[in-house]
N, C-alpha and C positions, 0 to 999 in steps of 0.2 A: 943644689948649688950653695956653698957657700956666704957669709956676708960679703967677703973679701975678694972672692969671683964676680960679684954683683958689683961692684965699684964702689961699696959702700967704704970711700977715705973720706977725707977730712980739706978737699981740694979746696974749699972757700973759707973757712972757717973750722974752729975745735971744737963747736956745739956736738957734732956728731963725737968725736973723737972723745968730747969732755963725757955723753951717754955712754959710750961704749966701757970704758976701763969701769963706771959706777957699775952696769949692769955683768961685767965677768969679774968684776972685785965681789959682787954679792955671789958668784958662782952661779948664775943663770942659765951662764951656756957648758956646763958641766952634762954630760952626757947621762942618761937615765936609763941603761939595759936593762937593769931589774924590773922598774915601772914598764916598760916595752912588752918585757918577759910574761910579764901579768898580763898584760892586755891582749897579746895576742895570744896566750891560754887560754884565757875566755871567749874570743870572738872563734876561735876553731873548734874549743869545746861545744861552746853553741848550735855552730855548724855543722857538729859529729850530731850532733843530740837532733838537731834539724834533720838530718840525712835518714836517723834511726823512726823520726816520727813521719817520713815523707814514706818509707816503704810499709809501714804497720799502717799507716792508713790505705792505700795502697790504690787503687781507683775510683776516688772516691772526689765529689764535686767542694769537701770539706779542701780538700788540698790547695784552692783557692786561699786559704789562711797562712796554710804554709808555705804560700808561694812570696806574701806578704812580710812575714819574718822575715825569711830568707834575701828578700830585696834589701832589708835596713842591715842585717850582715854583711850582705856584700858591699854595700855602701862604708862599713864602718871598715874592712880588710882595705878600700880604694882610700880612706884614711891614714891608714898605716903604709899606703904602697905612697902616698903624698908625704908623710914623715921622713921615706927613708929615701923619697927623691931629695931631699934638703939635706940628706946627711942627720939628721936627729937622733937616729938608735944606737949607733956605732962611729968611730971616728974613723974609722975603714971605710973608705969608697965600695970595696970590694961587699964588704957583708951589709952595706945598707941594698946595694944595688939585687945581692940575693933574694932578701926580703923584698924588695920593689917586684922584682921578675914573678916570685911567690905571689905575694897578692897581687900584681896587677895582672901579668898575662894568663896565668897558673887558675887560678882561685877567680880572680872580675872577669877575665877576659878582657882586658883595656891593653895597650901597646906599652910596658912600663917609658920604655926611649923615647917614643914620641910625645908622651904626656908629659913629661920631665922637659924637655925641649921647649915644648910651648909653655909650659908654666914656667919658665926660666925667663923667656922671654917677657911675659906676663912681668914678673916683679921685677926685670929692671927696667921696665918702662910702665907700670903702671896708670892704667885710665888717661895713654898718649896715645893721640888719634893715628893712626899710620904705625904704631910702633908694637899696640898690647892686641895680642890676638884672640884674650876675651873681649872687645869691641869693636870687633869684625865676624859677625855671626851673624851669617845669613838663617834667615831672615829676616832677624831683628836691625832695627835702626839705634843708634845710640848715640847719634849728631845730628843735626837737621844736614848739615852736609852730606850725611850718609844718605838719608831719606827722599834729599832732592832727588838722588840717580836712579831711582827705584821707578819703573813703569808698572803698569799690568796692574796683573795680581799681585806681585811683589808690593805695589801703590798700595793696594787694598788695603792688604797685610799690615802692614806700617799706619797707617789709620786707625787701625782695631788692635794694634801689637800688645797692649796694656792688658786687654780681656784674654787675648792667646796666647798668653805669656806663659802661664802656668801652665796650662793645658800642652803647650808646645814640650813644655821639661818632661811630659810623659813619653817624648821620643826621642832625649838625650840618651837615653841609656844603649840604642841601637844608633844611634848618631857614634855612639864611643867605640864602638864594638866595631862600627865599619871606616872607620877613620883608624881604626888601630891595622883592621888589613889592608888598607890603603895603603897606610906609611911602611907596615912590612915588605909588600911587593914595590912600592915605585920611591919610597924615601931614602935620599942618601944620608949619611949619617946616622945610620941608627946602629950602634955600637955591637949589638951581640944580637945582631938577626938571625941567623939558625937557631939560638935558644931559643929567640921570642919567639919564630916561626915554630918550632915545637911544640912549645907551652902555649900558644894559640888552638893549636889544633889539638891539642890534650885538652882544653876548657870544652871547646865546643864540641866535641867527640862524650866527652865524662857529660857534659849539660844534656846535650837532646838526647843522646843514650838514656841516660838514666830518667829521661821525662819522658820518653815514647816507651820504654818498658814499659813501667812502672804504670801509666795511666792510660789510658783510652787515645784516640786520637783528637776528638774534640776536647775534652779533658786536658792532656796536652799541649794543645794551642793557646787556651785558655789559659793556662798555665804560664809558659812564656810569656804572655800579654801582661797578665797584672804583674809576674815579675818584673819585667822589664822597665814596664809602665812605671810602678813605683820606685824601681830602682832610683831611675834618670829622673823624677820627684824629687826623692829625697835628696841626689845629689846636688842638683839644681834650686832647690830650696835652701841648703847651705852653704854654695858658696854666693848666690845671687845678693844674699844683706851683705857682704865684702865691700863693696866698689862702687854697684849699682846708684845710680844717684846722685853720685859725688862727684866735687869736679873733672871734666875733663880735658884735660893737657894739650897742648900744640908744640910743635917744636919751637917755637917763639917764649914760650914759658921756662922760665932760666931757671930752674929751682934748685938748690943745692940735695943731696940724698935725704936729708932729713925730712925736710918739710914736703917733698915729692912725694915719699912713702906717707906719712902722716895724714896731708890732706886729702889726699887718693882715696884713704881708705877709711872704715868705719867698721866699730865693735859694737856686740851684741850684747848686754847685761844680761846675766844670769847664774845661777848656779850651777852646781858640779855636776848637776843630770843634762842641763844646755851645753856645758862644756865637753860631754861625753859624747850627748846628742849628734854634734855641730863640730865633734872631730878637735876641740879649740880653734877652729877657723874663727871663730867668736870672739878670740882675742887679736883680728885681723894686723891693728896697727902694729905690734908688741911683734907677731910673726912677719909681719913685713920689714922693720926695722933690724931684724934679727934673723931670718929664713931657717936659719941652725939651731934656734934655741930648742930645744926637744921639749916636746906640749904639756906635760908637766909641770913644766917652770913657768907657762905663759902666763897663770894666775900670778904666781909672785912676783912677775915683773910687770903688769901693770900698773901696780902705785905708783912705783919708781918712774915709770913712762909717763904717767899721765901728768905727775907733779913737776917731770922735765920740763914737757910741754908747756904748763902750767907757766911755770917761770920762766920761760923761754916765748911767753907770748905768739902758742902754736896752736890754731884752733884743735881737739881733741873728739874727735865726734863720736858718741857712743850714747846708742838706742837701746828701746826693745827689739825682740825680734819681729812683733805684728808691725812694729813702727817701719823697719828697715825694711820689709816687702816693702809697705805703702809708699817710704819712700822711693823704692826702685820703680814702681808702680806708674807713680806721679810723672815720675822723670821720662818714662815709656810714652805716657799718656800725654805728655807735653810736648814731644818731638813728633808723636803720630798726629796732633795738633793742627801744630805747622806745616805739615805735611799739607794735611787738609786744606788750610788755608791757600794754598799756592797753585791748586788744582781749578 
C-alpha cells in the first residue's frame, strides 16, 4: 500500500506535509530495481547453492544445518515478498505483486493477498486496540483488557506469556502457512486466488517432495521441525522490536498520521549486517511514515526523520536490538502481571 492509500494527508496540520516534499525533494522515495535486482540474485543464488548442498549430503542427520540456513533464506525471500507488498521494487502494482506471489506463495509458502491485507491493515492503525491485527494474537495478551477475557489455560498462558513468548515464535512459521490456506479456501478478497491456490500447492508439493526423497523419514521430520521452527524464530524475532512495547492506542486517542506512526513505533540501531539481518524493518519509524520508500533508502532517511522529530518536539524511540526484546518482554510480563493480580 502506498503512503497516499494509507491516508497519510496533511488533514490537521503541514508537519506531515512540511516531511514529505523534504524526504522526496532528497529523492528517498525514488525506486531501487537494481539494489532489488542484487538482492534477490543472492538470496536465490544462495538458495540454488542450498538445494545443491541438501542433495550431496543426501541422508545424512548433518542436514539439520541445512535446514537452519535454509530457515534464515526463507525468512530473508518473506522480506522481499513484504517490500513488494508496499510497492518498493517497481512502481507497477503488477510487477511488485509478481515478486510478492514469487516469494510469498511460490518460494515461503505464506498467502502473498492475505499477508498484504493484514499488514495494510496493521500500518494504518498501528498499536490500536480493536483496529491493528498484530494486537490481536491469540494467545498473547497485549492489553490488560485483552487478558481480563482470557479463562482456563488461556489465564494460564497470559501469566507466563513473557517466558513463552519466544518459544511460542517457534510455531509462527506453521501458524503462516495455515492461515495462508485458510484465507485461500474461505477469504473473500483475495485478488488472484487460482495463482495463489497453485503456487500454494507448488511450495508444498516441491517442499515435502524433495524432503521425503532426499532423506529418511525420521530425518525428514526432523527436518521440517527445525526448519519451521526457526523460520517463525527469526521472523518473529524481527518484526517483534517494531511495535512491541510501545504505546497502545484507543479510538479516543486523536493523533494526527505523524505522531500515530511515530509513537507506535521503535527502531533498532545497527549497522548494514542488522540492516540486512532485520530486512530494514530496523528502520521501523522511517518505513512506517513512508511504507513505499524501498529499503535502501531507509538509512538515508533516518537523519532527516529523526532531526524532524527532533524539532518538531516528537518523542523518537530508537534501541538496541537486546534492549527492544526486553522491552517487548517487559510490556508481556506486565499485562501477564495484572492478569495475576485479579485472579
Amino acid at each position: 500500500m502506498s503512503d497516499t492509500d494509507l491516508g497519510a494527508r496533511s488533514d490537521r496540520g503541514s508537519e506531515y506535509a512540511d516531511l514529505s516534499r523534504l524526504v522526496r525533494g532528497a529523492g528517498l522515495l525514488d525506486r531501487q530495481p537494481r539494489r532489488y535486482a542484487a538482492r534477490v540474485t543472492v538470496v536465490l543464488g544462495s538458495l540454488g547453492v542450498m538445494g545443491v548442498v541438501f542433495v550431496l549430503l543426501g541422508p545424512s542427520w548433518w542436514q539439520t544445518a541445512t535446514a537452519a540456513v535454509v530457515a534464515g533464506l526463507l525468512a530473508q525471500l518473506a522480506f522481499l515478498g513484504h517490500d513488494a507488498g508496499h510497492r518498493q521494487i517497481f512502481s507497477s502494482r503488477r510487477a511488485n505483486d509478481v515478486v510478492g506471489l514469487v516469494c510469498g506463495n511460490l518460494l515461503t509458502g505464506i498467502s502473498y493477498g492475505w499477508w498484504v491485507d493484514k499488514h495494510n491493515r496493521h500500518h494504518a492503525h498501528p498499536n490500536t486496540e480493536g483496529h491493528d491485527p498484530d494486537i490481536n494474537v491469540v494467545p498473547l495478551s497485549f492489553t490488560p483488557g485483552q487478558a481480563a477475557t482470557q479463562r482456563g489455560l488461556r489465564a494460564l498462558f497470559v501469566r507466563h506469556q513473557a517466558a513463552l513468548f519466544f518459544p511460542l515464535l517457534m510455531v509462527e512459521g506453521l501458524h503462516l502457512h495455515a492461515a495462508s490456506v485458510r484465507a485461500i479456501i474461505t477469504r473473500r478478497g483475495i485478488r488472484h486466488r487460482p495463482v495463489e491456490a497453485g503456487l500454494l500447492v507448488l511450495h508444498v508439493a516441491g517442499y515435502l517432495g524433495a524432503v521425503f526423497l532426499v532423506l529418511s523419514v525420521p530425518q525428514a521430520i526432523v527436518f521440517i521441525l527445525v526448519n519451521q521452527a526457526l523460520f517463525g524464530l527469526y521472523l518473529g524475532s524481527s518484526f517483534a522490536p517494531n511495535h512491541k512495547g510501545m504505546p497502545i492506542l484507543t479510538e479516543a486517542d486523536d493523533l494526527d498520521y505523524l505522531r500515530r506512526q511515530v509513537l507506535t513505533s521503535r527502531n533498532v540501531r545497527g549497522g548494514r549486517l542488522l540492516d540486512a539481518l532485520l530486512g530494514g524493518l530496523n528502520y521501523q519509524i522511517e518505513h512506517h511514515l513512508f511504507p513505499s520508500m524501498p529499503r535502501p533508502n531507509l538509512r538515508h532517511a533516518q537523519p532527516l526523520i529523526r532531526q524532524f522529530c527532533a524539532d518538531h518536539a516528537i518523542a523518537y524511540h530508537e534501541t538496541t536490538l537486546i534492549q527492544s526484546w526486553m522491552q517487548a518482554l517487559a510490556h508481556l510480563r506486565a499485562v501477564g502481571a495484572r492478569r495475576s493480580s485479579t485472579d
